[in-house]
C-alpha positions in Angstrom: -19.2 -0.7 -3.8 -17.3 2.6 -2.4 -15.3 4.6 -4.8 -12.7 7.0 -2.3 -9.9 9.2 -2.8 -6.4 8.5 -1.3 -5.3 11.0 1.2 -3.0 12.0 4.1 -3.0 13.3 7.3 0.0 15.5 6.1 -2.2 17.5 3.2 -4.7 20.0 4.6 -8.3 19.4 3.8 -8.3 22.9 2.1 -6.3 20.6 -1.1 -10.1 19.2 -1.3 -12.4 22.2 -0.9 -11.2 25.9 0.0 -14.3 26.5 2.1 -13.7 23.0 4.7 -18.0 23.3 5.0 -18.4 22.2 1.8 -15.6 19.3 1.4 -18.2 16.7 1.9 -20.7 18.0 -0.9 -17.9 18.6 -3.0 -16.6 14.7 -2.6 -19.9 13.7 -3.4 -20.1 16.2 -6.9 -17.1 13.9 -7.9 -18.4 10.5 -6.9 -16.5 9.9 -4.0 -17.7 8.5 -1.1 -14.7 9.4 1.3 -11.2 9.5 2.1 -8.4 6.6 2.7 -6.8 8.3 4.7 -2.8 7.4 5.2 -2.2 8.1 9.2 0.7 8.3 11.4 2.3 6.8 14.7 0.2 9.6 16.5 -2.8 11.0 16.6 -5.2 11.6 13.7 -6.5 15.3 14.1 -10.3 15.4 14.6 -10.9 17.2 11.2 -10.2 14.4 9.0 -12.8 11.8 10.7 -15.8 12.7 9.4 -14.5 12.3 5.6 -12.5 8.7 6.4 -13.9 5.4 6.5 -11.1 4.1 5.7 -7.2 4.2 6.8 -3.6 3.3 5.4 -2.1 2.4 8.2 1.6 4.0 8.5 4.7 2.1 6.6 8.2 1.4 6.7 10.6 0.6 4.1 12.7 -2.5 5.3 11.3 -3.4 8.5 12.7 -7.0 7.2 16.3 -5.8 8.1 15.5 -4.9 11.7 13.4 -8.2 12.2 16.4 -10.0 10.9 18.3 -8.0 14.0 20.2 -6.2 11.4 19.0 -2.8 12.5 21.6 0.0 11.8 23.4 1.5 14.9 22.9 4.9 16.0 22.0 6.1 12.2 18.1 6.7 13.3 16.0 9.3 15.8 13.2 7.8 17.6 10.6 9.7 15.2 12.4 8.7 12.0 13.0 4.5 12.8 9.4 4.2 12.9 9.4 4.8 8.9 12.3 3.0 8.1 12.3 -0.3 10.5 9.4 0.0 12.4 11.9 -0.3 15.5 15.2 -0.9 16.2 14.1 -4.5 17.4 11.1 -6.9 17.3 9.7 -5.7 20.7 9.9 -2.1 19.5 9.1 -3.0 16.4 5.4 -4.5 17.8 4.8 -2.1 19.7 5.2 1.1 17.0 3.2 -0.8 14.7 0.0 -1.9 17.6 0.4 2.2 18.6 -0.6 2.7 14.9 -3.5 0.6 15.1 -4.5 2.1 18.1 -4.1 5.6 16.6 -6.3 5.0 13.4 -9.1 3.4 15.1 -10.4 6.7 16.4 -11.8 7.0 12.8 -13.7 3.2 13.2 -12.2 2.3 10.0 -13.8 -0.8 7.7 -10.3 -1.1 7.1 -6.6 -0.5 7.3 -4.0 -0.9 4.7 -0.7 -2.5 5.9 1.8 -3.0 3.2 3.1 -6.8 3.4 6.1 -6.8 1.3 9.6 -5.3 1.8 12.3 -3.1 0.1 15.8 -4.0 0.4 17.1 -0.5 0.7 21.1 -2.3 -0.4 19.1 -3.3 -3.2 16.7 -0.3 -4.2 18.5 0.6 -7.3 18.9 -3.1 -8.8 16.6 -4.9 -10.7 16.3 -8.0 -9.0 16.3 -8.2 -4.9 16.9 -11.6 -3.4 15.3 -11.7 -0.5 12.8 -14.4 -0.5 9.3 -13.9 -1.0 8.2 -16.6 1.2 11.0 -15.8 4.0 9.1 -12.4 4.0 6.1 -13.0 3.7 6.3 -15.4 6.6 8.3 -13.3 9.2 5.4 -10.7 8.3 2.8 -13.0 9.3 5.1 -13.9 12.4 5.3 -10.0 12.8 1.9 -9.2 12.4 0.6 -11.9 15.3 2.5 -10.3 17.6 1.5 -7.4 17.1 -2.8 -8.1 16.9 -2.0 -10.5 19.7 -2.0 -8.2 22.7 -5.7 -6.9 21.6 -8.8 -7.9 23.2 -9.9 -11.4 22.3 -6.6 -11.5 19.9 -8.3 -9.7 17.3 -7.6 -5.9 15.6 -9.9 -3.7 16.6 -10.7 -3.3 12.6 -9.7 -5.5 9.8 -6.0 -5.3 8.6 -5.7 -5.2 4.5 -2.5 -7.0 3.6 -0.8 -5.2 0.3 0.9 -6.4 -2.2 4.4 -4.8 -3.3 6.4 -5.2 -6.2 9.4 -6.2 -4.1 10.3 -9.1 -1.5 7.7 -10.6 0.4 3.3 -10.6 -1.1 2.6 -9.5 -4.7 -0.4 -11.3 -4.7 -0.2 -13.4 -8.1 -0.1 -17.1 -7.1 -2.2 -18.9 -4.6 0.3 -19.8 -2.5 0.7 -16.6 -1.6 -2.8 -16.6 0.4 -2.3 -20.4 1.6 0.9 -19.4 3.5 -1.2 -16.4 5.2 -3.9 -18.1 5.5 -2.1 -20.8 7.6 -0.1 -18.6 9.5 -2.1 -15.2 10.4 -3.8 -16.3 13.5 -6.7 -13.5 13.9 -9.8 -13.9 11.8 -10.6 -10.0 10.6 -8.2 -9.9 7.9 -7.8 -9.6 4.3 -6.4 -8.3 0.8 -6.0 -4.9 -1.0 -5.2 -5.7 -4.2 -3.0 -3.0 -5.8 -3.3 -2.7 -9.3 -0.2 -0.5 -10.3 2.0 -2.5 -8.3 0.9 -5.7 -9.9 2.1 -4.1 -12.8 5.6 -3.4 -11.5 6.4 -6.7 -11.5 5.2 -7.5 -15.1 8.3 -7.2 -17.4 6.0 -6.6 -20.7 4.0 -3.9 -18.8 4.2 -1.3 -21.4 0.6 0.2 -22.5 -2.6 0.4 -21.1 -4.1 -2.4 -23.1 -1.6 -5.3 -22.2 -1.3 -4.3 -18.3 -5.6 -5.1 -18.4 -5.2 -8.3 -20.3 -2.2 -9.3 -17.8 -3.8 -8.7 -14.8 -7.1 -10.2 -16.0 -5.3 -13.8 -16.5 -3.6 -13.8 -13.6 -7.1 -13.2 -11.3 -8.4 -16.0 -13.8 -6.2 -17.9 -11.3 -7.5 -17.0 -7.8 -9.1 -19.3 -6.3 -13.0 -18.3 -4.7 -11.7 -18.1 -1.4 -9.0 -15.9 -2.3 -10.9 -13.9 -4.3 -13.1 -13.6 -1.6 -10.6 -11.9 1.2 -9.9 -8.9 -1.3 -12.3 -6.6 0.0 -10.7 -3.7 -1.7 -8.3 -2.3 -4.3 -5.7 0.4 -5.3 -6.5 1.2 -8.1 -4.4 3.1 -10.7 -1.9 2.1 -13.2 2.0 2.2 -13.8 3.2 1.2 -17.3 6.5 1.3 -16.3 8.3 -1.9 -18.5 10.6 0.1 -20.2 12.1 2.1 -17.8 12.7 -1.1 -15.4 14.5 -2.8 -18.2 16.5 -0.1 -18.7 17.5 2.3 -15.8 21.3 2.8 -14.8 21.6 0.2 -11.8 24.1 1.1 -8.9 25.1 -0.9 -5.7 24.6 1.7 -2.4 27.6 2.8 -1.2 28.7 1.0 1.8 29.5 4.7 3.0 26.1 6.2 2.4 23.4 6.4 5.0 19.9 4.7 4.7 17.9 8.3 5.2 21.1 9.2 2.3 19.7 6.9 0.0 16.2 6.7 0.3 16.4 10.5 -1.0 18.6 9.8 -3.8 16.5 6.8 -4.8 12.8 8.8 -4.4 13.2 9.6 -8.1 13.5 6.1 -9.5 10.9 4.7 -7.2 8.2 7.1 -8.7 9.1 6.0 -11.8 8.6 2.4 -11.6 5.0 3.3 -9.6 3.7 5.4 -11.3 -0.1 5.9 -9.8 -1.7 7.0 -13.1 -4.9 6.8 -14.0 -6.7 4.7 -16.2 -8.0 5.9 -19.5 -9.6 2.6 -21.1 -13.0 1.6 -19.8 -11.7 -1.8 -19.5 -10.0 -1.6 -16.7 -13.3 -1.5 -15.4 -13.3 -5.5 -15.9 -10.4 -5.6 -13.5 -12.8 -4.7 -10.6 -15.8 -7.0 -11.7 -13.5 -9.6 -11.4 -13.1 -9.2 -8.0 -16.1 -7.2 -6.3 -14.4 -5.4 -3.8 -16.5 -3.3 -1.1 -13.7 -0.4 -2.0 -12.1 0.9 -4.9 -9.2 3.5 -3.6 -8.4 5.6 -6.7 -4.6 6.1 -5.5 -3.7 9.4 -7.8 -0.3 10.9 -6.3 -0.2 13.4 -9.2 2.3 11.5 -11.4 -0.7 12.0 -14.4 -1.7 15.2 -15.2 0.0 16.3 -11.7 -3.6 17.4 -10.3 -4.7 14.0 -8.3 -8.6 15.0 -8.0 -8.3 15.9 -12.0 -6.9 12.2 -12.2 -9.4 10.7 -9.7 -12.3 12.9 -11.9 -10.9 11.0 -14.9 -11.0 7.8 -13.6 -13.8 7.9 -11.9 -15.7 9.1 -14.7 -14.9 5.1 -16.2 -17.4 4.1 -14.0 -21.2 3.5 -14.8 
């Protein structure tokens, strides 16, 4: 098993070691055995390759709506769609998302993240979003095929992780969750990141360390072998974010407001439902046994002690 550090094309490798000569035996003073790196819908500059063997590929917030065709008019640039739709329709849509395949597998990845659930930017600041998990989850499978199908022999050129969310579309608790993918994803290198913070978000009695553990634990209790066996890695950090969830100040958007409006004005909130902190308790350390994934991404934002390599030192230290 590989222990790495989240990163991002948009930091400067400096954030890991002043002196860029010495990043590698500095990653390797820490227990780290690389970078997953986030990239973008362009080129990933040389510098980062040697430290990545792994990639999140790039997201966007409610590619859902533009699959649906309800794509906003005129309200996007042709840099900024790409983060919020994907596209402005399914054929653009495809294509942005195969161009950052294509992009990240310069670094011949083991893997790429790709988030498979959905947030209903109408909906952001409400508790509850009803779009329908299995409605999502299936147009991203539909999505996804498209998209792998124009590669050689019909399969990514490196295996696409599916992510769970805490909103519409795969959080990863039920079976039924991997059946549907399983019988609709039509390329063979696939499988699951399990993250562990965003299980949490969608736990209502997530409110200490302990509980979120014992939570989690019951609800891999009911994976199933094959299932289990498809997560080849995890996100691992943890948000005890219960009582805030049950309690924030909800508020419709404004039909007036722009998307770009009010994903900045609802940044705040959604960093306070995630919370990426690390774990303390050196049980959580039964969270990965249970599972055995190659890769355990320790995905610290700075929402802890606000140094991320502090918090990846911390948690990192929980291991044996």
């Amino acid at each position: 098993m590989k222990h790495l550090y989240s990163f991002s094309v948009c930091q400067p490798l400096t954030e890991l070691s002043e002196n860029v000569s010495e990043i590698s035996s500095c990653l390797k003073s820490i227990g780290c055995d690389g970078l997953e790196l986030l990239t973008l819908f362009e080129n990933v500059p040389e510098q980062y390759i040697p430290y990545s063997p792994s990639v999140h590929l790039p997201f966007a917030i409610d590619w859902y709506r533009a699959w649906c065709g309800n794509t906003p008019k005129d309200e996007f640039d042709e840099d900024n769609v790409k983060y919020v739709l994907f596209g402005r329709d399914r054929e653009e849509m495809v294509r942005n998302i195969r161009s950052g395949i294509v992009f990240a597998s310069v670094l011949r990845p083991a893997y790429g993240v790709m988030h498979a659930g959905n947030t209903n930017i109408d909906q952001v600041m409400l508790r509850k979003h009803t779009d329908d998990d299995h409605k999502v989850l299936d147009a991203f499978c539909d999505m996804m095929n498209q998209v792998v199908s124009e590669f050689p022999n019909g399969e990514p050129p490196f295996k696409i992780a599916f992510e769970n969310l805490w909103w519409s579309g795969l959080k990863l608790k039920e079976p039924w969750e991997y059946k549907l993918i399983e019988n609709k994803i039509e390329f063979d290198n696939w499988g699951f990141c399990l993250d562990t913070g965003h299980m949490m978000n969608t736990l209502s009695d997530a409110y200490n360390e302990t509980s979120v553990i014992d939570s989690l634990l019951k609800i891999f209790d009911r994976f199933p072998i094959d299932m289990k066996e498809r997560i080849g890695t995890m996100h691992f950090h943890m948000s005890t974010s219960a009582e805030y969830r049950n309690t924030f100040e909800t508020s419709e958007r404004p039909r007036s407001e722009s998307i770009l409006k009010t994903l900045e004005r609802s940044y705040p909130h959604v960093m306070k439902i995630d919370q990426h902190r690390p774990f303390t308790d050196s049980r959580c350390i039964q969270l990965v046994e249970a599972l055995e994934p190659d890769f355990v991404t320790h995905e610290m934002v700075g929402a802890g002690s606000k140094d991320p390599i502090a918090d990846f030192v911390q948690q990192r230290s929980l291991f044996r």
